[in-house]
C-alpha positions in Angstrom: -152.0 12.2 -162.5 -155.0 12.9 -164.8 -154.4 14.2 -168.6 -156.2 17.0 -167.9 -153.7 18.2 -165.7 -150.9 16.5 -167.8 -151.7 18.3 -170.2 -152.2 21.3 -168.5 -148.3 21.0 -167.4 -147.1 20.5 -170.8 -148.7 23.6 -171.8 -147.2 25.7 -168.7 -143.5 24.3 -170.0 -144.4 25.0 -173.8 -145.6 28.7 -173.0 -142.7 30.0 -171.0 -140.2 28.4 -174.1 -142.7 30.0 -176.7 -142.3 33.4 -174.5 -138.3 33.3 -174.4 -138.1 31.9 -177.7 -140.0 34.8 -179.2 -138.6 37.1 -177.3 -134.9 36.4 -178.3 -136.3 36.5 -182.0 -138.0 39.5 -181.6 -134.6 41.7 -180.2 -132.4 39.9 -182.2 -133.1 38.4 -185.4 -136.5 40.8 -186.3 -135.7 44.0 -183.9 -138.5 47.1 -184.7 -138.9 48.3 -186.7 -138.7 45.7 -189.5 -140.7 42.7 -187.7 -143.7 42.8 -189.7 -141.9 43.8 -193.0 -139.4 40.4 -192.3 -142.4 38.1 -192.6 -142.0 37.3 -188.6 -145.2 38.4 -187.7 -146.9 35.3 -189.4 -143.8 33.0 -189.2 -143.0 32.7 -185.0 -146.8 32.7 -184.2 -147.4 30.1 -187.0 -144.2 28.5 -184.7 -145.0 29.2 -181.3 -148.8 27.7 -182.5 -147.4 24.5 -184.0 -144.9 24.1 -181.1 -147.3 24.5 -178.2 -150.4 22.9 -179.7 -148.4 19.4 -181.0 -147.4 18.7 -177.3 -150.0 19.5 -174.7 -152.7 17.9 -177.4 -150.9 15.0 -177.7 -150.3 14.9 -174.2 -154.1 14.8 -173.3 -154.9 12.8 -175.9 -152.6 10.1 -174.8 -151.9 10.3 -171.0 -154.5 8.2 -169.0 -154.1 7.2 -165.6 -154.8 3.5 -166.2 -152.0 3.0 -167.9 -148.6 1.7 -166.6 -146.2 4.1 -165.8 -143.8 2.9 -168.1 -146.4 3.5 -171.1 -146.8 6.5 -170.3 -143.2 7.5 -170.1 -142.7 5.9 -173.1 -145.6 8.0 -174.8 -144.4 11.4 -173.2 -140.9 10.8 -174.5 -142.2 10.5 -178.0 -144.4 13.3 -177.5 -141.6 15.5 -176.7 -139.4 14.1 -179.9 -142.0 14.8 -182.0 -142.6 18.3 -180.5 -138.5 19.1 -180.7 -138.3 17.8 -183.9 -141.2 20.2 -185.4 -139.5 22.7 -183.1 -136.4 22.5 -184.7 -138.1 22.6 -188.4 -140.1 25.7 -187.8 -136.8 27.4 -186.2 -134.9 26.4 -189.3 -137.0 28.0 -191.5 -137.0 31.3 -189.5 -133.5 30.8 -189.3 -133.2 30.7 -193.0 -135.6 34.1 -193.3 -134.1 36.0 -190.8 -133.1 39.7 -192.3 -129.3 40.2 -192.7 -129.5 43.5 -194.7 -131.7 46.5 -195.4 -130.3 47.5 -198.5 -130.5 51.1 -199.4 -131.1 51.1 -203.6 -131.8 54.3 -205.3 -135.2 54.8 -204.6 -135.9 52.4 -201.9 -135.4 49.6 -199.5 -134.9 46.2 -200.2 -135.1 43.1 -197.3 -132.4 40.7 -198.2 -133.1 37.2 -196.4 -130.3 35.3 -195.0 -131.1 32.2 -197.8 -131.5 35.3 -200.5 -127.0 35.1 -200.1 -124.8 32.8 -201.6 -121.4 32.0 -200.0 -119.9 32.9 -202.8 -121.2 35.9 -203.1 -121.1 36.8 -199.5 -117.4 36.4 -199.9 -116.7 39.1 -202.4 -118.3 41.5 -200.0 -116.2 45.1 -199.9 -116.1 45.0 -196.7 -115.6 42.6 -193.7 -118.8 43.1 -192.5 -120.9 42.5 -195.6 -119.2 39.3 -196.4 -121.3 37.5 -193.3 -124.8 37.2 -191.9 -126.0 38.8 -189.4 -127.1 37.5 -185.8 -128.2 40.5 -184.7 -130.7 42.2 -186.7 -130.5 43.5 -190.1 -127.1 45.5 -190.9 -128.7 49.0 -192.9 -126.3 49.4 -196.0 -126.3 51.1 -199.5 -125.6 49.7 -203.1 -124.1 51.8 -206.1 -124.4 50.6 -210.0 -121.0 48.6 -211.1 -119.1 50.7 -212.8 -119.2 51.0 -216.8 -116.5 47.8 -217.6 -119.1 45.5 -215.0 -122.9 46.6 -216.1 -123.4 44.3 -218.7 -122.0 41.1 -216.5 -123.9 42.5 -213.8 -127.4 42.5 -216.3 -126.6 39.6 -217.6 -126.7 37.6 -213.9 -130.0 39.4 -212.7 -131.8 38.4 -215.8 -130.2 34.3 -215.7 -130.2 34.2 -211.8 -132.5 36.8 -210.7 -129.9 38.7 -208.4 -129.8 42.3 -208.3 -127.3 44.3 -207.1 -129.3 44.1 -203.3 -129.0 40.8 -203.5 -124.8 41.1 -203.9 -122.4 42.3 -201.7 -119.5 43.1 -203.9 -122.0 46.1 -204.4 -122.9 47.3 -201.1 -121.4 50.4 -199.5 -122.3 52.1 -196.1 -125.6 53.4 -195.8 -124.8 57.2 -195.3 -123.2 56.9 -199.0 -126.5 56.8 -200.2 -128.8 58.5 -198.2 -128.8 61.6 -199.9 -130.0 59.9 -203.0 -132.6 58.1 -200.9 -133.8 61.1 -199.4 -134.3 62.8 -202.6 -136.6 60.2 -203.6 -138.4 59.9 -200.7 -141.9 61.4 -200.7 -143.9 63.6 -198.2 -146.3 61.4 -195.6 -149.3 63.1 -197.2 -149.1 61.3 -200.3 -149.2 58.0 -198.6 -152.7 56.1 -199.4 -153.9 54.4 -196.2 -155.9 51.2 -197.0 -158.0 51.0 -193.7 -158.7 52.9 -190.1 -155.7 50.7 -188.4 -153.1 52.3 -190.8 -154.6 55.6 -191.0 -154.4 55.7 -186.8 -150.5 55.0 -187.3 -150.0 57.0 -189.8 -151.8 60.0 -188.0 -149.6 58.8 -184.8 -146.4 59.1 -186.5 -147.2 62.5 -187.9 -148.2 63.8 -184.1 -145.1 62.6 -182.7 -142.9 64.2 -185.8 -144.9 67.6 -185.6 -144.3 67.5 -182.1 -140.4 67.7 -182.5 -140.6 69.8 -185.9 -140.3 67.2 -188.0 -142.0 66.7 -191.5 -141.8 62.6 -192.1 -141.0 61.2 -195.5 -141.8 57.6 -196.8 -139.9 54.6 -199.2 -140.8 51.7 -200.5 -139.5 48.6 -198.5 -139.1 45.6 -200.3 -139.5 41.9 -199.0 -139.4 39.3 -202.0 -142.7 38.5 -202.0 -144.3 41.7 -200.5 -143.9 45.8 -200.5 -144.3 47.9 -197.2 -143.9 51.2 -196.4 -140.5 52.5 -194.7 -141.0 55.9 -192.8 -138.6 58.2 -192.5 -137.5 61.3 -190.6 -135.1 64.0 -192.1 -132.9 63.8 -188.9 -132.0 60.7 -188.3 -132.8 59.3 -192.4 -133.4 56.0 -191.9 -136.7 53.8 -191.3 -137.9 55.2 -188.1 -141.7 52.7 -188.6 -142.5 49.9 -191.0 -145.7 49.8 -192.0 -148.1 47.3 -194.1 -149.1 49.9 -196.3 -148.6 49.6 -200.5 -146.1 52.4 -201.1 -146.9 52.6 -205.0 -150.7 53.4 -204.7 -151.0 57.3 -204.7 -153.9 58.7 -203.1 -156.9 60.0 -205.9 -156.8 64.0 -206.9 -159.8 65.9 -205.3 
């Protein structure tokens, strides 16, 4: 067998993982529409990339018909050791990045990773369900202030460890307890500033489909930790209908 075709093999096997692979990611782990808001949109290509070119390169830079066939077993079983073994890195850190809550926090959204949660503070969640993470797409829940007798304990851990009240589950309530709030703060579509043609199409897009049913669509900032994005919302159903990559603080200039 030449490497050319070899190779050409490899790549056939390491496409249909990459496409199954991605797909179970995409409807479980990153489901619309927060994909490109939980960082997956860079993280499984960067994956899917690393995964697919480590193998079939290595493949045809190594497979040569002269040879022994033991060699060359030998070389394709460390070929595809090497290729698990970055496989199983790059899933780890998706693992570890994948969004367990959407956390509703008086004026916006926040994305809370699953290595953002401690055990220990998973634990005192208030409910069964906030005190795990989730396999299946982000859970969308509230969080309320602590009550007078906690505030300053609760101040004094955000400012030494960083952790919000987003960030701890003893805190978190179900979502429709603070939507109203939410909505309240939410602000018309029109004063969202588009920073390029791709994002004003979308924009225009989601407002045509709204209008269309009577609908007027509202927007709230969405926070990942290292990024802000824009959470569209729809009176009826109140709750992030589109995620896009849009900086929800910029207001657009008075004419």
């Amino acid at each position: 067998m030449s490497r050319w075709k070899a190779a050409a093999i490899h790549l056939s096997i390491s496409l249909v993982l990459a496409a199954i692979v991605a797909t179970l990611l995409y409807t479980l782990w990153f489901p619309p529409p927060y994909f490109r808001a939980a960082g997956a949109g860079t993280l499984i290509p960067l994956l899917m990339g690393v995964d697919i070119a480590i193998g079939p390169l290595l493949t045809l830079l190594v497979m040569t018909p002269s040879k022994p066939k033991r060699l060359r077993r030998l070389d394709l079983s460390i070929i595809v050791i090497l290729q698990a073994v970055a496989f199983g890195y790059g899933f780890h850190v998706i693992y570890q990045a994948r969004p367990v809550f959407i956390v509703g926090e008086v004026d916006r959204l926040v994305v809370v990773a699953a290595d953002q949660l401690s055990d220990t503070d998973l634990a005192k969640g208030s409910r069964p369900e906030y005190r795990t993470r989730s396999w299946s797409g982000p859970r969308l829940v509230g969080a309320l202030p602590p009550k007078a007798d906690r505030t300053y304990d609760v101040v004094a851990q955000a400012m030494s460890s960083g952790k919000d009240i987003d960030r701890l589950p003893e805190f978190y309530v179900p979502y429709e307890q603070v939507v109203d709030g939410l909505m309240k703060h939410a602000l018309p579509l029109e004063q969202l500033k588009p920073a390029n043609d791709e994002q004003h199409r979308e924009l225009t897009q989601l407002e045509q489909t709204a209008a269309s049913h009577g609908h007027t669509l509202h927007f709230l900032p969405l926070e990942r930790q290292d990024a802000d994005y824009t959470a569209i919302l729809s009176p009826d159903q109140q709750q992030p209908i589109a995620v896009l990559p849009i900086d929800p603080w910029i207001k657009p200039s008075k004419k």
